[in-house]
Backbone as CSV, one residue per row, in Angstrom:
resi,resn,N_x,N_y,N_z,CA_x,CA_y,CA_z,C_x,C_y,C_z
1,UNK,44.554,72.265,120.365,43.941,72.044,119.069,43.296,73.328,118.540
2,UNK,42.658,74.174,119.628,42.150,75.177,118.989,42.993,76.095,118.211
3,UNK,44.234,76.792,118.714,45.302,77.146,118.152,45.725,76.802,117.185
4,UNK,46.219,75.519,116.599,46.126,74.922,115.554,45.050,75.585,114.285
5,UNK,43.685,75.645,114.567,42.601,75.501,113.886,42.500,77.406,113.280
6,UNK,43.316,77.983,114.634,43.760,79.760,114.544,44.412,80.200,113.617
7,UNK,45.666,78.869,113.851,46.835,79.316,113.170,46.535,79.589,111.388
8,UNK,45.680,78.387,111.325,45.326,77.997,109.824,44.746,78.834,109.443
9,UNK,43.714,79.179,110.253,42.599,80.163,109.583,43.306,81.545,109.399
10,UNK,44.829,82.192,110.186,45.201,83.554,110.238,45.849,83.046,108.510
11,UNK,46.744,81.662,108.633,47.252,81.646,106.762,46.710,81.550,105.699
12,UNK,45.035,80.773,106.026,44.063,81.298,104.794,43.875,82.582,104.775
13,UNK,43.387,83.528,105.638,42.979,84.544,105.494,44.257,85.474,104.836
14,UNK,45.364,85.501,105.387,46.607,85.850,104.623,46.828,85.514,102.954
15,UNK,46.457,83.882,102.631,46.559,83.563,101.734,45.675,84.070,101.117
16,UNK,44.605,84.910,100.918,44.126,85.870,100.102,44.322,87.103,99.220
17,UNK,45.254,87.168,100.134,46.035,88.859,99.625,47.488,88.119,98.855
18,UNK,48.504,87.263,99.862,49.444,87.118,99.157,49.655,85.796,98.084
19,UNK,50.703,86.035,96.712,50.687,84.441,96.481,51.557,83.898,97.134
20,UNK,52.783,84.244,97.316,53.767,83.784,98.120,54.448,84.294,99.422
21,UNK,55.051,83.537,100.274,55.519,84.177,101.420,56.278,83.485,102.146
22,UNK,57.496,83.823,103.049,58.564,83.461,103.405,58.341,83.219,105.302
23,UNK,57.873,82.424,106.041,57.669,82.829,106.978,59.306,82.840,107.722
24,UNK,59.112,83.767,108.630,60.770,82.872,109.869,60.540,82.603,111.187
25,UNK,60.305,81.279,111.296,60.290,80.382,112.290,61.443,80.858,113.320
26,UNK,61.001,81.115,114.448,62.174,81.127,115.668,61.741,80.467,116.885
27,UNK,62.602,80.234,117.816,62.095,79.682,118.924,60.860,80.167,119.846
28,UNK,61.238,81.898,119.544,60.382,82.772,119.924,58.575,83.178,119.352
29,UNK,58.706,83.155,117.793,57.498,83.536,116.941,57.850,82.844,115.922
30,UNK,56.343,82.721,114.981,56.174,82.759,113.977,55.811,84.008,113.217
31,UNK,56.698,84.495,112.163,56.403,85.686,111.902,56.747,85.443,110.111
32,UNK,56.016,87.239,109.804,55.965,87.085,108.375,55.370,88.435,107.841
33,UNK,56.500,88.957,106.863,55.788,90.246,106.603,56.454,90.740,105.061
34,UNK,55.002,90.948,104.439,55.087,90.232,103.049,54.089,91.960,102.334
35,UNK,53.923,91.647,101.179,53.323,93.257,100.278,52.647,92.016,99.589
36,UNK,51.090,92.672,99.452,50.472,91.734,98.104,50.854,92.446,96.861
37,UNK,50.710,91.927,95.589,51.152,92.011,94.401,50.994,93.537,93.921
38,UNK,50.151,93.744,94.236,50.032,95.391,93.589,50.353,96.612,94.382
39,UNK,51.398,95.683,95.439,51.709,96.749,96.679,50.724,97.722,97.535
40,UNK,49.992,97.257,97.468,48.941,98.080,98.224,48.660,97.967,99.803
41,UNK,48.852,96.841,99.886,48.766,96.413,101.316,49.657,95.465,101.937
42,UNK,49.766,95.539,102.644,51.112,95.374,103.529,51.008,94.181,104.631
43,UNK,51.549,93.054,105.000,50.850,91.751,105.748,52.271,92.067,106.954
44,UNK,51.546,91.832,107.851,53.146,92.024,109.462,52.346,91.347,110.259
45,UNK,52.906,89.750,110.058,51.760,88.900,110.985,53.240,88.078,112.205
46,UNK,52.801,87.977,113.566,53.355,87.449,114.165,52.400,86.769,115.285
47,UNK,53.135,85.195,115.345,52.677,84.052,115.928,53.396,84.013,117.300
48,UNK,53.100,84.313,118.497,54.193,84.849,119.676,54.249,83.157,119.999
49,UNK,55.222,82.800,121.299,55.725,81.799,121.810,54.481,81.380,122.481
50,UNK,54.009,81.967,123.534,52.655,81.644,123.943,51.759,81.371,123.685
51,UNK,51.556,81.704,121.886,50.545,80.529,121.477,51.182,79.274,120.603
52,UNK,52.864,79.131,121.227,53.310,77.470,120.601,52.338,76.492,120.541
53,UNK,52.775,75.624,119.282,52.406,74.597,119.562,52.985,73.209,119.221
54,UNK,52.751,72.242,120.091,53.945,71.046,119.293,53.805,70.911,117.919
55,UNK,54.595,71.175,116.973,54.452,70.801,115.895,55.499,69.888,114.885
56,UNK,54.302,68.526,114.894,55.597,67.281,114.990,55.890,66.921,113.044
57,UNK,54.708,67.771,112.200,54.542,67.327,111.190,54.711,68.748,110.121
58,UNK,55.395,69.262,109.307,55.157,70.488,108.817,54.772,69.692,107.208
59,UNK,53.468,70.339,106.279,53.678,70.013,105.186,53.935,71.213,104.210
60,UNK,54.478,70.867,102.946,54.888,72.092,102.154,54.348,72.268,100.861
């Protein structure tokens, strides 16, 4: 659960800088690497396998 509560807080904090973003899900990571709007800064976020978690519900 705590992970969960990580995960969220790394995509709010992300969701600050970007409006949109493409993540790619693999068996391996969650990853995602995105430019906020005025190109200034640069987002290269990855979710490794070791902190999986079951995830039985995705919303969009």
């Amino acid at each position: 659960m705590a992970d969960s509560k990580t995960l969220k807080d790394m995509v709010t904090a992300i969701s600050t800088l970007i409006d949109e973003a493409t993540f790619d899900i693999t068996p391996d990571a969650i990853k995602l690497r995105a430019m906020d709007p005025s190109r200034v800064a640069m987002i290269d976020f990855e979710w490794p396998k070791r902190f999986s978690m079951n995830i039985r519900r995705v919303r969009v």
